[in-house]
C-alpha positions as CSV (number, residue, x, y, z in Angstrom):
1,X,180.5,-26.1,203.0
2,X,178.5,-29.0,201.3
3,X,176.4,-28.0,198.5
4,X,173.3,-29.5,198.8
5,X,170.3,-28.7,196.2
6,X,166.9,-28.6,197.6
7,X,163.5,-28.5,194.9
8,X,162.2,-25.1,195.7
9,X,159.1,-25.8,195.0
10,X,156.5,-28.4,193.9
11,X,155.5,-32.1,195.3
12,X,159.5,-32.6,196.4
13,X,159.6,-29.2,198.5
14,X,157.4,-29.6,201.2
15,X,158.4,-33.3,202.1
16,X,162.2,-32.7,201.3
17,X,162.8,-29.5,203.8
18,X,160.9,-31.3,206.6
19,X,162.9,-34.5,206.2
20,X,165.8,-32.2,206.2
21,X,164.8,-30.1,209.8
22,X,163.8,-34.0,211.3
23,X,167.5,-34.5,210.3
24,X,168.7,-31.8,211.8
25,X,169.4,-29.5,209.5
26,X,168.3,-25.7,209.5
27,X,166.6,-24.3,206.3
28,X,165.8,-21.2,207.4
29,X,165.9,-18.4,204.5
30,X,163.9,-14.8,204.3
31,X,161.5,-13.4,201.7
32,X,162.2,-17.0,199.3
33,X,165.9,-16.6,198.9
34,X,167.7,-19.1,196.8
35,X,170.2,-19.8,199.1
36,X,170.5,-20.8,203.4
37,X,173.8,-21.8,205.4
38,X,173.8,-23.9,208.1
39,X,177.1,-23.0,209.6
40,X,176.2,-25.3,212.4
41,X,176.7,-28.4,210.3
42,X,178.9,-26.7,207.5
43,X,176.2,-26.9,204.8
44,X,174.8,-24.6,202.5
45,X,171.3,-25.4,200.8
46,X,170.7,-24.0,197.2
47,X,167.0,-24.1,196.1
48,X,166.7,-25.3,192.6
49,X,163.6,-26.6,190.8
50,X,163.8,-29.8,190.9
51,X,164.2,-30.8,186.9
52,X,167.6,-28.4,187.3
53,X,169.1,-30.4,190.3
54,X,168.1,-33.9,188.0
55,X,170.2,-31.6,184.9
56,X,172.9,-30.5,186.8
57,X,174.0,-32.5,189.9
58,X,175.4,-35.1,188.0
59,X,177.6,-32.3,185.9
60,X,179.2,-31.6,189.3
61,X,178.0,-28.1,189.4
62,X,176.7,-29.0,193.1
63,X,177.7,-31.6,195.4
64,X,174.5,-33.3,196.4
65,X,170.9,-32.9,195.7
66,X,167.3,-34.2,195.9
67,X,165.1,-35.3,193.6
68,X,162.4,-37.6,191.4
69,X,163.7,-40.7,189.9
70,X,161.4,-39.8,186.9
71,X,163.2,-36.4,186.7
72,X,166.5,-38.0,186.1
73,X,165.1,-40.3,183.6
74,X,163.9,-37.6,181.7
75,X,166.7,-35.2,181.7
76,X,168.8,-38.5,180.7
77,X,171.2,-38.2,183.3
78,X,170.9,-40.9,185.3
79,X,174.2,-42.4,183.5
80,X,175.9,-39.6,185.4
81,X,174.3,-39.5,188.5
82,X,175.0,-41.9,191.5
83,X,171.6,-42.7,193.4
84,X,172.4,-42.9,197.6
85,X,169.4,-43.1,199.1
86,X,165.6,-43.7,197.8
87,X,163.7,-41.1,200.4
88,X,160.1,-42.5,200.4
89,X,158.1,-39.9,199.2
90,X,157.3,-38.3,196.0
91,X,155.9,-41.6,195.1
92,X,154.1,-42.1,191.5
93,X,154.3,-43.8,188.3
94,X,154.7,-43.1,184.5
95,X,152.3,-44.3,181.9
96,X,150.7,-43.9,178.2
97,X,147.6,-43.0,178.5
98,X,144.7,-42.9,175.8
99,X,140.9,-42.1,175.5
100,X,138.5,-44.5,177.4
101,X,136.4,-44.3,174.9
102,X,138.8,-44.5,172.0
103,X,139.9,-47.5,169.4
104,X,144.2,-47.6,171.4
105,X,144.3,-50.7,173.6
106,X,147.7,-51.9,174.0
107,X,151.2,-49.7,173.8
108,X,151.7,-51.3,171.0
109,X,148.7,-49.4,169.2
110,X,150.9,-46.5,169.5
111,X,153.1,-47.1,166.8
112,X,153.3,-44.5,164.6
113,X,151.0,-42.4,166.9
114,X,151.2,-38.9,168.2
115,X,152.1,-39.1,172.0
116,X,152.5,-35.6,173.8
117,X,154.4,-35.4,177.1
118,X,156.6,-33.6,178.9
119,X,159.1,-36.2,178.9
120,X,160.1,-36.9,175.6
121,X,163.3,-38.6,176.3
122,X,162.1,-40.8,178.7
123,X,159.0,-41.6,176.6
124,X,160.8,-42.3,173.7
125,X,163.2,-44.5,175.1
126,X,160.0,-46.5,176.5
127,X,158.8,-46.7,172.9
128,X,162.2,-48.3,171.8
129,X,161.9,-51.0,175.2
130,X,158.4,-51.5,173.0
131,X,160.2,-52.0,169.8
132,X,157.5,-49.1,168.4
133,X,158.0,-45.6,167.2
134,X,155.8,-43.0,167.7
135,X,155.9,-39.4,167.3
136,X,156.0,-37.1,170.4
137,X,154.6,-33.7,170.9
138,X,156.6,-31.9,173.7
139,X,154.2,-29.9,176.2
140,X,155.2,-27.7,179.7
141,X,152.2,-28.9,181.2
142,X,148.6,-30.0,181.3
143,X,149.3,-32.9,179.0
144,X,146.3,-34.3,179.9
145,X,144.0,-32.1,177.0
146,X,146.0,-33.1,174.2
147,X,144.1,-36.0,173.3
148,X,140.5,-34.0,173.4
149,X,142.5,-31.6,171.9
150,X,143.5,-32.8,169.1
151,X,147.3,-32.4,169.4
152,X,148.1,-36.0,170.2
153,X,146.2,-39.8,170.2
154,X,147.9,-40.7,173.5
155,X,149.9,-38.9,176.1
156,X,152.4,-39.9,178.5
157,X,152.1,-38.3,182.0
158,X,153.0,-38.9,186.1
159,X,150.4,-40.7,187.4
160,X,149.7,-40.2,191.3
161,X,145.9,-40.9,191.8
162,X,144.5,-41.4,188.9
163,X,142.2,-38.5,189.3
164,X,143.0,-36.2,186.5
165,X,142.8,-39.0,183.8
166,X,139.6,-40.2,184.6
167,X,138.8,-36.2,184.3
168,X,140.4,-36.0,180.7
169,X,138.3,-39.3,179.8
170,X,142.0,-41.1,179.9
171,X,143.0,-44.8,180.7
172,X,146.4,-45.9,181.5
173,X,148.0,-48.6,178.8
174,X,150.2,-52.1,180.0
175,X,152.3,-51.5,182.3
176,X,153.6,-48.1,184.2
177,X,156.9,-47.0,182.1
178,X,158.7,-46.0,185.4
179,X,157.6,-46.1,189.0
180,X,159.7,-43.2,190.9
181,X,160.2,-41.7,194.3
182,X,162.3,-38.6,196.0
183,X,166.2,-39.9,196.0
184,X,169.3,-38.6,197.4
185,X,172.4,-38.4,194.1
186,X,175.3,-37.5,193.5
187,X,177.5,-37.2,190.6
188,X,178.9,-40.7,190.2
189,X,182.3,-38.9,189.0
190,X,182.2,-36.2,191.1
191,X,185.3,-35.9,194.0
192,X,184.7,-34.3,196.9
193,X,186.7,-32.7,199.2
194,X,187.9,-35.6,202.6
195,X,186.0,-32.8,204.6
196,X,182.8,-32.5,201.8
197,X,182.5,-36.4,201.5
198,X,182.7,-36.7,205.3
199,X,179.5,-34.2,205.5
200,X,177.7,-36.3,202.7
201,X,178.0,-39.7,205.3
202,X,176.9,-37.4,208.3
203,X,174.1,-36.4,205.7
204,X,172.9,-39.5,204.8
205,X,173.6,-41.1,207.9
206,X,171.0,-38.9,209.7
207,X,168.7,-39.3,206.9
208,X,168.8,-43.0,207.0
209,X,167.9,-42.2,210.7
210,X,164.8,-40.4,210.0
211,X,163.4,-43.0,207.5
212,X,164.2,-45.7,209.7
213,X,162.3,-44.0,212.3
214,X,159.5,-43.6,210.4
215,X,159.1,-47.0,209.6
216,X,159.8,-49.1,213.0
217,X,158.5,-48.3,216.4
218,X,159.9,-49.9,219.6
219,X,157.1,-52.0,221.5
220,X,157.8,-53.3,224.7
221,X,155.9,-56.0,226.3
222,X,155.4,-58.9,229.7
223,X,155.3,-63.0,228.6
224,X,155.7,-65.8,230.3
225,X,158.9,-67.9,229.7
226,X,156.9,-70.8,228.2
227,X,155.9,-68.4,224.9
228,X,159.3,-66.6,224.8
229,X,160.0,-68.5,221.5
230,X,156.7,-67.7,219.9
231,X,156.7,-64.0,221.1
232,X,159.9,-63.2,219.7
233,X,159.3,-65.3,216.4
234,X,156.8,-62.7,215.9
235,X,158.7,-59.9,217.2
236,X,162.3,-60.8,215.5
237,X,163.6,-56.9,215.6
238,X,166.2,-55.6,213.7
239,X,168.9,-57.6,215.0
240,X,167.5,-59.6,218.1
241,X,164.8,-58.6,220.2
242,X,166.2,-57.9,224.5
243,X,164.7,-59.9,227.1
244,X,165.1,-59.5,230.4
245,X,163.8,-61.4,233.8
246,X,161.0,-59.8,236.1
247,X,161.0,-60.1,239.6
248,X,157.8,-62.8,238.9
249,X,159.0,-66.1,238.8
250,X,158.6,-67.3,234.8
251,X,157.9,-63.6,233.4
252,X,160.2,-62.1,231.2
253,X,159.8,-58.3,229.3
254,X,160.7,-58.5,226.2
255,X,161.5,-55.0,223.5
256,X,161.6,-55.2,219.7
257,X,161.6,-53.0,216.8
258,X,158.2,-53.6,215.0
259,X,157.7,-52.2,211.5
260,X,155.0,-48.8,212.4
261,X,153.0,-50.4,209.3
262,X,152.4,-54.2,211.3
263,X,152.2,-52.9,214.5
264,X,148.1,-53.0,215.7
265,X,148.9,-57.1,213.9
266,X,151.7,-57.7,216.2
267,X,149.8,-56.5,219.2
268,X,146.7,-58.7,218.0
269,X,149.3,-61.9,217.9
270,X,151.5,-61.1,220.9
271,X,147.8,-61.0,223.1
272,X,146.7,-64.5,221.6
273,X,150.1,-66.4,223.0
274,X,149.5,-64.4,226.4
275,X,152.2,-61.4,226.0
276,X,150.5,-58.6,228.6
277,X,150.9,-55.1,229.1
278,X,152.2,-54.4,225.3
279,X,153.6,-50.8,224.8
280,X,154.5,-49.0,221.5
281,X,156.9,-46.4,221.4
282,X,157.4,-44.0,218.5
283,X,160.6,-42.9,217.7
284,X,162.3,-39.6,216.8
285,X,165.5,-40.9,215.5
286,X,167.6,-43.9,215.4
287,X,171.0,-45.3,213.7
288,X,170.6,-48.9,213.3
């Protein structure tokens, strides 16, 4: 079976395991086992936090696995480890972070400061990028305090919203150190089995299927002949939109894939050259 790791818990859980069922892929396990087999597709999921599968899937010890760009970073094995796919979720960014109120207003302030995070490796590494050197304090969590605290004159923390910053009476410095998201890796050394690697293209075949229908829908719509060239510049499709002749003289329907994000746009632009009866279709799944 394919070993795939899947975060257990966290941001990456919820998001991950229902990517994974759109996929096809059956996750089903009782009372928070660590383990589930789906024999159906030959794959058995292990459930890992999702720091261990950034440690360890690059060391081989499974075959696959998901998990934050910022995880790999930090563990330092992103040397080791072969990103396949970027997944689109589990979006956020990295950044020093100081009091609002404070004297600190440029990363370059930092030098020879205390900076506590949870990442030291990857925080220190963005020090060196800054040609500074700072000092870090190494927390598990709420990194946030350490400046009110006392333990630190800057931290270095996710940022998602914003929200628990501005609670701490914290304000991002420059530029965000790393932007991440959920991936798909692999150890970039790692062989597989002919019947393993096969499963990992199935894998990210179908997941590539998912994300693609999450992002395009298929709209279908009536034009006259006259504005077939400006309909389909705005509906170009993946490849080539299809047109095909109605029994009216001079009408032709026309279907396109339309990226979900422009679609009530498209509909707005398709109505001003005279396109009619202009359907959108979601979709399930595709391979494009």
């Amino acid at each position: 079976m394919l070993r795939v790791a899947v975060p257990n818990k966290g941001s990456l859980h919820g998001p991950t395991t229902q990517l994974l069922d759109e996929a096809g892929y059956r996750l089903h396990r009782e009372h928070r086992a660590l383990f589930a087999e789906d024999r159906a597709n030959n794959v058995r999921f292990i459930f890992w936090r999702a720091g261990d599968i950034a440690r360890n899937v690059g060391a081989g010890v499974l075959d696959v696995g998901i998990t934050g760009q910022d995880l790999l970073a930090g563990a330092g094995t992103a040397s080791s480890t072969k990103e396949l796919l970027p997944l689109g979720f589990g979006n956020s960014e990295f950044y020093f972070a100081v009091a609002a109120d404070g004297p600190i207003r440029s990363v370059e302030e930092l030098d020879g400061k205390r900076v506590a995070t949870s990442f030291p490796r990857l925080v220190e590494q963005a020090a060196h990028r800054y040609g500074i050197e700072i000092h870090t304090v190494e927390l598990d969590g709420a990194v946030e305090t350490a400046v009110e605290l006392g333990l630190a004159e800057a931290i270095a923390d996710v940022v998602e919203t914003g929200s628990s910053l501005r609670a701490a009476g914290l304000v991002t410095l420059g530029e965000p150190i790393l932007r991440s998201q959920a991936v798909l890796v692999r150890g970039s050394e790692t062989a597989l089995t002919e019947e393993r690697e096969q499963a990992v293209q199935v894998l990210l075949q179908r997941l590539r299927g998912v994300l693609d229908a999450r992002s395009f829908v298929v709209m279908d719509y009536n034009c006259p002949k006259s504005a077939l060239e400006t309909a389909t510049a705005i509906t170009p499709g993946k490849e080539s939109p299809t047109v095909s002749n109605l029994a009216e003289p001079g009408l032709v329907a026309v279907r396109s894939m339309v990226p979900r994000a422009d679609v009530q746009n498209v509909m707005d632009r398709l109505a001003e050259v005279g396109a009619t009866e202009i359907l959108v279709t979601r979709l399930e799944a595709c391979r494009l």
